[in-house]
N, C-alpha and C positions, 0 to 999 in steps of 0.2 A: 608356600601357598598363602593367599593373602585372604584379606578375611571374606572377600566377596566370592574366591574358589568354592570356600564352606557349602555344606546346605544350607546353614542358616544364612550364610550370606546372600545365597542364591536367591532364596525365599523371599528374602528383604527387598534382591533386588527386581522381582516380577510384581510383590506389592508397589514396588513405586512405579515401576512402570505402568499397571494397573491404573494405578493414580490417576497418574500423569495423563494417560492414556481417554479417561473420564475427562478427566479438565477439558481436554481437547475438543470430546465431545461435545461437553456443556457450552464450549467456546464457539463453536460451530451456532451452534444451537442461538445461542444469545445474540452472535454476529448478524446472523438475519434476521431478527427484531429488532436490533438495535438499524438496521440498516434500513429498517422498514418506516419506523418510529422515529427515532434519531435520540440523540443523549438526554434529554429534558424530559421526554414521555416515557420514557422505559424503564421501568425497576424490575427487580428482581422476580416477583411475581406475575410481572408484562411476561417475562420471558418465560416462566414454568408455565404459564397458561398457551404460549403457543411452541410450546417445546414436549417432547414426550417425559420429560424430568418433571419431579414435584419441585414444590419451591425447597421442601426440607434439604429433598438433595442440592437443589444447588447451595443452599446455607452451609452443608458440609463441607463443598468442596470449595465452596469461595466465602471468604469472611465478609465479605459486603458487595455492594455497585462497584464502588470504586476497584476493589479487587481484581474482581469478571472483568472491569474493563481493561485496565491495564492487563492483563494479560489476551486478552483481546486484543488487543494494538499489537502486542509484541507478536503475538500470530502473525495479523496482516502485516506485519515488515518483512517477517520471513518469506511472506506469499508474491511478496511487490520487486523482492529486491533485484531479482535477476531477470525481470521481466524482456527487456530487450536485451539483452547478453548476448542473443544468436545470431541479432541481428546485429551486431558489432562484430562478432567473429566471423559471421560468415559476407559481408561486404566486401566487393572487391574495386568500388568505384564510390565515389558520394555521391555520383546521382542515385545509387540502386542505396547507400546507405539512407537518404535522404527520402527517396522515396518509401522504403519498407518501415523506415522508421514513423514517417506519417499518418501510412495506413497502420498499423500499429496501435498508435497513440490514439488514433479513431476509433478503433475497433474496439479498445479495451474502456474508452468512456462508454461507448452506447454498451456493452457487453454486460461492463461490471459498477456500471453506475449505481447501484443504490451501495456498494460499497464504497465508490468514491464519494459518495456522499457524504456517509458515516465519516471516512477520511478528514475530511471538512469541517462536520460538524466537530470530531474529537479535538482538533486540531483549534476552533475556534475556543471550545472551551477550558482547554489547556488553557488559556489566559485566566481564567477565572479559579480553574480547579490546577493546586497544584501534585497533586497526588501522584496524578502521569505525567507531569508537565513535563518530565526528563524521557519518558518514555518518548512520548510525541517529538522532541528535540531531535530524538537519536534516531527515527523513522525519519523525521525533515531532513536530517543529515545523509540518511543511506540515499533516500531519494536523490537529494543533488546532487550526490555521487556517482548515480544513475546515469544522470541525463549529463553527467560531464565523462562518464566513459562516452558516449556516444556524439557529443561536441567534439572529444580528442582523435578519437578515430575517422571521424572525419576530418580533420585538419590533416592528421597524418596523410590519409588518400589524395588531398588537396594539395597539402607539401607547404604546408602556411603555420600561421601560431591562432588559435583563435583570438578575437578582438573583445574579447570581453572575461572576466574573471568568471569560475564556476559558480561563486553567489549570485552574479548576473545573469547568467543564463542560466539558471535553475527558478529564478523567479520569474522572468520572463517567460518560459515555457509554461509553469505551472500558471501564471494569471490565463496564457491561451487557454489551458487545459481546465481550470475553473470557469471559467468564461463562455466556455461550451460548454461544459455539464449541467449549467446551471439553463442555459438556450434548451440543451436537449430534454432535461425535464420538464419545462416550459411546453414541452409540443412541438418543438420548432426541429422540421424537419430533418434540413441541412443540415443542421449542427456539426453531425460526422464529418461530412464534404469540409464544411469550413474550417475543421481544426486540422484535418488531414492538409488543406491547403497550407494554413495560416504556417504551420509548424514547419516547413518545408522551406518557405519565408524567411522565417525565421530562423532556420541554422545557416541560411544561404548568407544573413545579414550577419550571425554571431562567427561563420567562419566563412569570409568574404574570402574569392579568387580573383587573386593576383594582387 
């Protein structure tokens, strides 16, 4: 029997999950202010005022901003990372990969923009702050990991090599993808339409036929 069989181990281990459990909470909680606000406007007590937590508790469960936020981030990588996954598996063609992947990538800027935002925003200040600087790396990393399962499997249905390395086509995507969030909070209609086009374009040029 190992120690966590125990009662007391047991004990131990529904406190932490308890815990942990709260964090998530509070993480929740913060992630929409912070998406609202963005990293410069929002402290601690930004967030207990539009959260149903006091600021004491969140004091308890996170040692400062910087804390909340990195583990904040480390959330949304969990949340991000499989995003088109089904739509790689389940393609049987690259037009249908190319198309669903576009609407997609549409759908999730107008959808979940004020979190792409925040995306952005952590992501810029990672230059400055380095506290998550690694966190934010290792999100920027699973991302273009992302968007290069779905470059390869399209190559595969094509029967070619893509024309460009995954750090190219991860930036190049992501400038479309920033480029319309930034139009679509602007007002500007289209935005969706034009990224859904643009990106479509754009794998057709990263994995050329024939």
């Amino acid at each position: 029997m190992t120690a966590a069989d125990t009662p007391t181990g047991r004990v131990a281990q529904r406190q932490v999950d308890k815990f942990e459990q709260r964090r998530r909470e509070l993480a929740d909680a913060a992630l929409q202010t912070l998406s609202e606000l963005g990293y410069a406007r929002t402290s601690l007590r930004e967030i207990a005022q539009n959260s149903p937590f006091s600021h004491g508790v969140l004091h308890y469960y996170f040692r400062d901003k910087v804390d909340l936020i990195t583990y904040c981030v480390r959330q949304y990588k969990t949340e991000c990372v499989h995003r088109y996954d089904d739509i790689v598996a389940g393609s049987t063609t690259a037009e249908q990969l190319s198309r669903d992947f576009g609407a997609r990538l549409a759908e999730t800027m107008v959808e979940d923009a004020a979190m792409h935002r925040l995306w952005y925003d952590l992501r810029a200040q990672a230059l400055f702050e380095d506290s998550f600087r690694s966190d934010v790396l290792e999100i920027d990393a699973v991302l273009e990991q992302m968007i290069w399962r779905v470059v390869r499997r399209c190559a595969d249905l094509v029967g070619t090599a893509p024309a460009t390395g995954s750090p190219e086509a991860y930036a190049m995507f992501d400038g479309l993808f920033q480029q319309a969030l930034l139009q679509h909070l602007a007002g500007a209609p289209e935005a969706g339409a034009r990224l859904d086009a643009s990106a479509r374009r754009l794998l057709a040029l990263v994995v050329p036929v024939g």
